[in-house]
KOLRONU-548574 format. One record per residue (C-alpha): residue number from 1; residue in three letters; x, y, z. Coordinates in nm, 2 decimals, padded with zeros to 4 digits. Example, Ala and Ser with C-alpha at 12.3 -4.5 7.8 and 13.67 -1.06 7.14 Angstrom:
2
{i = 1 aa = ALA east = 01.23 north = -00.45 up = 00.78}
{i = 2 aa = SER east = 01.37 north = -00.11 up = 00.71}
// end
This chain:
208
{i = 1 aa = UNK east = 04.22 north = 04.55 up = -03.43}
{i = 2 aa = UNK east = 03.88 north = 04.64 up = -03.44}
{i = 3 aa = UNK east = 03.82 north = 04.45 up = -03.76}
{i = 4 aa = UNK east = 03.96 north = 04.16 up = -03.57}
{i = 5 aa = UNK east = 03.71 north = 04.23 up = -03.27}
{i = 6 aa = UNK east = 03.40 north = 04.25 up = -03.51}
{i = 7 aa = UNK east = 03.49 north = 03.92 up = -03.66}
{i = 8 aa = UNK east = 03.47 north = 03.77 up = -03.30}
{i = 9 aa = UNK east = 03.14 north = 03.97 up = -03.20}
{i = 10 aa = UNK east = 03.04 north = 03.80 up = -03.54}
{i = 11 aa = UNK east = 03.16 north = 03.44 up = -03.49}
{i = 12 aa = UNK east = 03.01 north = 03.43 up = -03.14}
{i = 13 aa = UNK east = 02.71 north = 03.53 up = -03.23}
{i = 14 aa = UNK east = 02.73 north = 03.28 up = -03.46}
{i = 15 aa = UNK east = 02.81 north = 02.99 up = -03.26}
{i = 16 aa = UNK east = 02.51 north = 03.10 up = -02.97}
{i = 17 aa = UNK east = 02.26 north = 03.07 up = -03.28}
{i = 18 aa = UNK east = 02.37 north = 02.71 up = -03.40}
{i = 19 aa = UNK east = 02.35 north = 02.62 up = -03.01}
{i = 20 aa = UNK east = 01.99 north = 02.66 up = -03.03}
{i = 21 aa = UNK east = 01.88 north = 02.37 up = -03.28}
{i = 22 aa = UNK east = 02.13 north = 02.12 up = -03.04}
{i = 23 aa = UNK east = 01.94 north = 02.28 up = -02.74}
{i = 24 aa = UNK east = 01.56 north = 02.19 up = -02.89}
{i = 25 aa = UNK east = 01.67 north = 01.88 up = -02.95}
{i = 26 aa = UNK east = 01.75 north = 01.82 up = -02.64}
{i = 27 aa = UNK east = 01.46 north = 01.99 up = -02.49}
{i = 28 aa = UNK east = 01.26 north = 01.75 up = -02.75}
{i = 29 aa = UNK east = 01.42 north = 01.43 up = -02.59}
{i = 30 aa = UNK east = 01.39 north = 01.49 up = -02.22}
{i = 31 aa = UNK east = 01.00 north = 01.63 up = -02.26}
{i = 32 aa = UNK east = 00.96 north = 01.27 up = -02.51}
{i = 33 aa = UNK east = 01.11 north = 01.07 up = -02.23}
{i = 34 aa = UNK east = 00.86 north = 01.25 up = -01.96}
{i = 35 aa = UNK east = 00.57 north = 01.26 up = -02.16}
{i = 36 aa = UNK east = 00.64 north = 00.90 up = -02.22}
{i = 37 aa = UNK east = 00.62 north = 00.79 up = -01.83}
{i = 38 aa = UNK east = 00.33 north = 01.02 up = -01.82}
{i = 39 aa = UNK east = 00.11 north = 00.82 up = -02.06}
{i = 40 aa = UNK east = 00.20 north = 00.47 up = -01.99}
{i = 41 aa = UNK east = 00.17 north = 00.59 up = -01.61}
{i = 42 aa = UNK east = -00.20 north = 00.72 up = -01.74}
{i = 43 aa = UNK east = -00.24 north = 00.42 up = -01.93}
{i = 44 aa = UNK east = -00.19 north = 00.19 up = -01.63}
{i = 45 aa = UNK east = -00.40 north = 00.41 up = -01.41}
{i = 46 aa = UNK east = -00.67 north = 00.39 up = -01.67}
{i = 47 aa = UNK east = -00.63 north = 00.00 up = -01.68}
{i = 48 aa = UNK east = -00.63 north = -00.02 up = -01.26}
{i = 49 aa = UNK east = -00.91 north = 00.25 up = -01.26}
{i = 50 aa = UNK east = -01.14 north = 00.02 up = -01.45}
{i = 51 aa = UNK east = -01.02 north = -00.30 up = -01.28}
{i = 52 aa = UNK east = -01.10 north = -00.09 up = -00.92}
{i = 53 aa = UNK east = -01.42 north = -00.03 up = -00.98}
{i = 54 aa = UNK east = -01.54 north = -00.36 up = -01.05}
{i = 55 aa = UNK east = -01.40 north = -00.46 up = -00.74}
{i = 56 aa = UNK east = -01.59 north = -00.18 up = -00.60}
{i = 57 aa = UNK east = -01.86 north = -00.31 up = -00.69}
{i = 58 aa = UNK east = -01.83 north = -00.65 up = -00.64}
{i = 59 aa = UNK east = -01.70 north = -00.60 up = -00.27}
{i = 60 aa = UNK east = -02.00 north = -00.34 up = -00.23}
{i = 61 aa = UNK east = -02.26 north = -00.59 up = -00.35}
{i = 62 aa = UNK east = -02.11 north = -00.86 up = -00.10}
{i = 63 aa = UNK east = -02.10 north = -00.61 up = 00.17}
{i = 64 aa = UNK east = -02.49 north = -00.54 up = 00.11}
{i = 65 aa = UNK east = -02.59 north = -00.92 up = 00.10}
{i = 66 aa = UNK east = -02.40 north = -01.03 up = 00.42}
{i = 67 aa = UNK east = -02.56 north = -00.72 up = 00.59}
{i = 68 aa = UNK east = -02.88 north = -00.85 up = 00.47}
{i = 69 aa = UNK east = -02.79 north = -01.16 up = 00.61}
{i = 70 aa = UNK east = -02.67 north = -01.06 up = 00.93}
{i = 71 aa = UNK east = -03.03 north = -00.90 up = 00.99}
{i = 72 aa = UNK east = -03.21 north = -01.22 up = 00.95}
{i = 73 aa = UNK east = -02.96 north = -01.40 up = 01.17}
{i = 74 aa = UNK east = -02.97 north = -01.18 up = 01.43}
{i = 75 aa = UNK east = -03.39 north = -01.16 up = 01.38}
{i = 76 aa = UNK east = -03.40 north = -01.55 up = 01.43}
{i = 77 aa = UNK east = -03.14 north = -01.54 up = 01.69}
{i = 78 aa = UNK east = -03.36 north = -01.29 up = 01.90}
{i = 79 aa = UNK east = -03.72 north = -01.51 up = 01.84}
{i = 80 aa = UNK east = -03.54 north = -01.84 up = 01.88}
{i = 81 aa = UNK east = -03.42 north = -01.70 up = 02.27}
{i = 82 aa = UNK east = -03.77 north = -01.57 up = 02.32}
{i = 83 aa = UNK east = -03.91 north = -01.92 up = 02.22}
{i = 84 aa = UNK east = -03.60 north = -02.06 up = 02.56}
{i = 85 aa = UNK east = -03.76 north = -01.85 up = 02.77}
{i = 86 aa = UNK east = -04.10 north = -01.98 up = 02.67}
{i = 87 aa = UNK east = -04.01 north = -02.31 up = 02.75}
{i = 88 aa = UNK east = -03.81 north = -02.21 up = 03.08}
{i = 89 aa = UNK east = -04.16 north = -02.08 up = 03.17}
{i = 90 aa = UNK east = -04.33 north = -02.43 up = 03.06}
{i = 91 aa = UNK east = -04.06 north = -02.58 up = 03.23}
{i = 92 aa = UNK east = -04.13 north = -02.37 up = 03.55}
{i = 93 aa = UNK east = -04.53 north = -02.47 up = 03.55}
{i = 94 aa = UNK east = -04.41 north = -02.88 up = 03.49}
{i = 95 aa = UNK east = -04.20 north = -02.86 up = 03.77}
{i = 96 aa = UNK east = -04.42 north = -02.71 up = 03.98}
{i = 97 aa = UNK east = -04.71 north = -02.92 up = 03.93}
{i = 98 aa = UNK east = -04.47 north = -03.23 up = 03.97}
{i = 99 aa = UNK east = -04.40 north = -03.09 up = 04.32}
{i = 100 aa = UNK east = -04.73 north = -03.11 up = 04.38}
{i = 101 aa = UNK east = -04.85 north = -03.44 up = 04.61}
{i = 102 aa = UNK east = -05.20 north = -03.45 up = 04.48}
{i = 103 aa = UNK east = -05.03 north = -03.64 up = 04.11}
{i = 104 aa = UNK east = -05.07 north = -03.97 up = 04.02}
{i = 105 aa = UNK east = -04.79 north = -04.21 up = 03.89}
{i = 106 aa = UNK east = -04.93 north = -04.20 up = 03.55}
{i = 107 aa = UNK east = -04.94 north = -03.81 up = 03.62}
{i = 108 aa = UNK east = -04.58 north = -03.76 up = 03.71}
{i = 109 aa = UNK east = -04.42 north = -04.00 up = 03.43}
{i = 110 aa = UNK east = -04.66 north = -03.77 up = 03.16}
{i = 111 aa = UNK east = -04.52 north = -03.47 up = 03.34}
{i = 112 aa = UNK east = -04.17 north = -03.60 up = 03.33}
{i = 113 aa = UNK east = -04.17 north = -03.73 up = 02.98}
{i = 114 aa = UNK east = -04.30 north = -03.34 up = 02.88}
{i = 115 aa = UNK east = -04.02 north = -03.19 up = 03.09}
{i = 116 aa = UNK east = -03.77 north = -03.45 up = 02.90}
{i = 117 aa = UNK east = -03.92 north = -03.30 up = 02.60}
{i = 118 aa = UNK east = -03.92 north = -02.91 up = 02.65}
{i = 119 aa = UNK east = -03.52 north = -02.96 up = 02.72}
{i = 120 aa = UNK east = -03.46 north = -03.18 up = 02.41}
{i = 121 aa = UNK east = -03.64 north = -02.86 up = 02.22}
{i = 122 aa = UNK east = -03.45 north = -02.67 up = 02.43}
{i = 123 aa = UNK east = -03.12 north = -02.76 up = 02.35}
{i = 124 aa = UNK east = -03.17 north = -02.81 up = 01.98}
{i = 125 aa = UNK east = -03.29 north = -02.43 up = 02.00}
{i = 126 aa = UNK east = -02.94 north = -02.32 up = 02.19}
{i = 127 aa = UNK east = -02.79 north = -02.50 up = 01.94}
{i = 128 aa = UNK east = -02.93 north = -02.32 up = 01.62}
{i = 129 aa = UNK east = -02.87 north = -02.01 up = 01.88}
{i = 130 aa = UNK east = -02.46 north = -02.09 up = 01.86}
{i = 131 aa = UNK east = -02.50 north = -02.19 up = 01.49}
{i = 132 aa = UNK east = -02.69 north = -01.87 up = 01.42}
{i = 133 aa = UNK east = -02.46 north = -01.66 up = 01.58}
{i = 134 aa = UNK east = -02.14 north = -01.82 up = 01.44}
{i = 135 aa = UNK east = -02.28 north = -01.76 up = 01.12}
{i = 136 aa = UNK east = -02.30 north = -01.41 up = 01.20}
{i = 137 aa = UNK east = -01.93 north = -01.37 up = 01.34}
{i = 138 aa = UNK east = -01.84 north = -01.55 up = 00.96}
{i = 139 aa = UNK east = -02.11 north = -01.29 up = 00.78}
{i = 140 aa = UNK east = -01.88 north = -00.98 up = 00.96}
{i = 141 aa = UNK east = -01.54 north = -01.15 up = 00.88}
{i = 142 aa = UNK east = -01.64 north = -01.17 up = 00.50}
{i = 143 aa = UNK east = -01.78 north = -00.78 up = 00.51}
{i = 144 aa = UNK east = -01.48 north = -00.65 up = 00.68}
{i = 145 aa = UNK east = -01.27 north = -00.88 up = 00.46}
{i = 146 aa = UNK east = -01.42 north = -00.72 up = 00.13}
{i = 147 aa = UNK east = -01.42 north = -00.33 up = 00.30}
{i = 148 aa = UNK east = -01.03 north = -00.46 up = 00.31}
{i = 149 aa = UNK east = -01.07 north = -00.47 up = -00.09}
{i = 150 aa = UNK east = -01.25 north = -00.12 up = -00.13}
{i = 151 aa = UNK east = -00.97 north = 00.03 up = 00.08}
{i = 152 aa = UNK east = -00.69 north = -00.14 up = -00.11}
{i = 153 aa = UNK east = -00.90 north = -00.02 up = -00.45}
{i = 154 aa = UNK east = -00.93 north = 00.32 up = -00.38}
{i = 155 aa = UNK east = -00.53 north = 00.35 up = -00.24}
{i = 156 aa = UNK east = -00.42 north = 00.23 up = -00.56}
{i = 157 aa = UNK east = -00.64 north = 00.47 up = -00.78}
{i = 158 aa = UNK east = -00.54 north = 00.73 up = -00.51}
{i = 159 aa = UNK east = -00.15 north = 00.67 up = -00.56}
{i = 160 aa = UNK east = -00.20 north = 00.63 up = -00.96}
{i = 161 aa = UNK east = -00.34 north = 00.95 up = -00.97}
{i = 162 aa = UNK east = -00.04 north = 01.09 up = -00.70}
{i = 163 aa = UNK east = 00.19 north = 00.97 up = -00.98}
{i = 164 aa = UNK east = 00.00 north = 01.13 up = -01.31}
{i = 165 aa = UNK east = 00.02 north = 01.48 up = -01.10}
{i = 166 aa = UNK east = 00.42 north = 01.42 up = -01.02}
{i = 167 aa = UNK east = 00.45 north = 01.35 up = -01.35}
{i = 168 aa = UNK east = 00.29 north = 01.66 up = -01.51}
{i = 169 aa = UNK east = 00.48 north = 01.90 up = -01.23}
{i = 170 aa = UNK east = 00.76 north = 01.72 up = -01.38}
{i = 171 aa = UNK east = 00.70 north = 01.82 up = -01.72}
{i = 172 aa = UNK east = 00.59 north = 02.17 up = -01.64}
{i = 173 aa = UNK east = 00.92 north = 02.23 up = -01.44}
{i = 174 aa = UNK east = 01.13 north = 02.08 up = -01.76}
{i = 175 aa = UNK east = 00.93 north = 02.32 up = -01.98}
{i = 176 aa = UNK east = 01.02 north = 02.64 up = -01.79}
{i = 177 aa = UNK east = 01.37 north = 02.51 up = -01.73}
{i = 178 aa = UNK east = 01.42 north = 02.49 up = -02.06}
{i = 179 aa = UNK east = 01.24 north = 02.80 up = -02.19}
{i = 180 aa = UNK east = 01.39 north = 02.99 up = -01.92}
{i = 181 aa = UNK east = 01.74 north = 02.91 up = -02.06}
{i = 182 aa = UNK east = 01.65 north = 02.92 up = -02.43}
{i = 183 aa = UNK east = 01.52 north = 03.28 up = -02.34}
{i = 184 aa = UNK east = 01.84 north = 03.39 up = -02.18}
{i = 185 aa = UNK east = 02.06 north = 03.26 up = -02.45}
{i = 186 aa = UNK east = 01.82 north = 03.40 up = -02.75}
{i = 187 aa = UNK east = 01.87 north = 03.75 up = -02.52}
{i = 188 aa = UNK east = 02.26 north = 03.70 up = -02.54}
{i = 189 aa = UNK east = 02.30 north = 03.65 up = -02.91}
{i = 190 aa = UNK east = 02.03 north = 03.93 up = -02.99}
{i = 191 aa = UNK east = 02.25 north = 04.11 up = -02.79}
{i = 192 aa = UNK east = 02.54 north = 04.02 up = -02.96}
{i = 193 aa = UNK east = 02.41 north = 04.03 up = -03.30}
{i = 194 aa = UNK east = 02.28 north = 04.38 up = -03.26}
{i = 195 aa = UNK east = 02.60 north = 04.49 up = -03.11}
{i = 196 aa = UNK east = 02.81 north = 04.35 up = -03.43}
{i = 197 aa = UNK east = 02.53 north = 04.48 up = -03.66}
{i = 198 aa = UNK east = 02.58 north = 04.83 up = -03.48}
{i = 199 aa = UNK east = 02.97 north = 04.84 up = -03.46}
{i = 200 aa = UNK east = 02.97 north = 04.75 up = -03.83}
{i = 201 aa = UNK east = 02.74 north = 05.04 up = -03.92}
{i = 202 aa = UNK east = 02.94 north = 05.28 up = -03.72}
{i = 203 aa = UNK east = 03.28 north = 05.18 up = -03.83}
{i = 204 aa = UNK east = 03.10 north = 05.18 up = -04.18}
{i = 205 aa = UNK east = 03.03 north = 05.54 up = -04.14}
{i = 206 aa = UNK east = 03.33 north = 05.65 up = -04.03}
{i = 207 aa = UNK east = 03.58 north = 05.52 up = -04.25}
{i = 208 aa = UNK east = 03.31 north = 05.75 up = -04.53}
// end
């Protein structure tokens, strides 16, 4: 009976030891399949990283020009309504000094013709005006059009970057999964080895 019993203490021990090759294979395939998600995930983040920061760039260097450009619009937008009130002021004085009785014919057609002028100069500068200030509604569109791309850049490198760190807790927790049971079961067999080793010795001794 207790030679029987030995032979199982010994046969189980066995069996937990050939377990563990099986068991670091299969620890060796799951980590292969992670840590192959993990570099074509860092692969692709490396690729969109790069391709990011060109559009960076390029959206940042568009940004700057049509700001550029938005200061010199608004600059001429500002002197060409200073140079309408200038000639709502000429326009003021002409109409004025047509009211005036003491003008000859000659006088008043001159003045007239002037008046006809200073509104044709006028509207041509209310017209740049609404050009100038269309161009500058078109300038903002296009900046907040490329701050659109910066955004969009940066989310992508932000969630590549949120999936390399999943992917690395993901690792870690399939390394002290695995550990952790391999640790347990190498406990077990010791345990099991030592206790067959030790019942051998004493039944060894005694039977002397």
């Amino acid at each position: 009976m207790k030679k029987t019993l030995c032979i199982w203490i010994i046969l189980a021990a066995l069996l937990m030891a050939s377990l563990f090759p099986y068991r670091s294979c299969r620890l060796y395939d799951d980590l292969s399949v992670v840590r192959g998600a993990y570099l074509e995930a860092q692969r692709k983040a490396t690729a969109d990283a790069k391709v990011a920061e060109q559009m960076i760039k390029d959206a940042g260097d568009i940004i700057a020009e049509q700001s550029d450009k938005i200061a010199t619009l608004q600059t001429q937008v500002s002197e060409k309504m200073s140079g309408i009130k200038d000639k709502d002021k000429k326009l003021g004085h002409l109409t004025e000094e047509y009211s005036q009785s003491k003008l000859t014919d000659t006088e008043k057609i001159a003045n007239l013709e002037a008046q006809v002028k200073i509104w044709s100069e006028k509207f041509t500068l209310a017209e740049q005006v609404i050009a100038d200030k269309d161009a500058v509604i078109q300038a903002w569109t296009i900046k907040f059009n490329e701050q659109v791309k910066i955004s969009g850049a940066w989310k992508l490198r932000y969630e590549n970057e949120a999936r390399l760190h999943l992917l690395c807790k993901e690792q870690v927790k399939l390394l002290e999964g695995k550990v952790s049971g391999l640790s347990f079961k190498s406990k077990i067999t010791q345990a099991l080895v030592v206790g067959a080793g030790g019942y051998i010795l004493y039944t060894t001794l005694r039977s002397r």
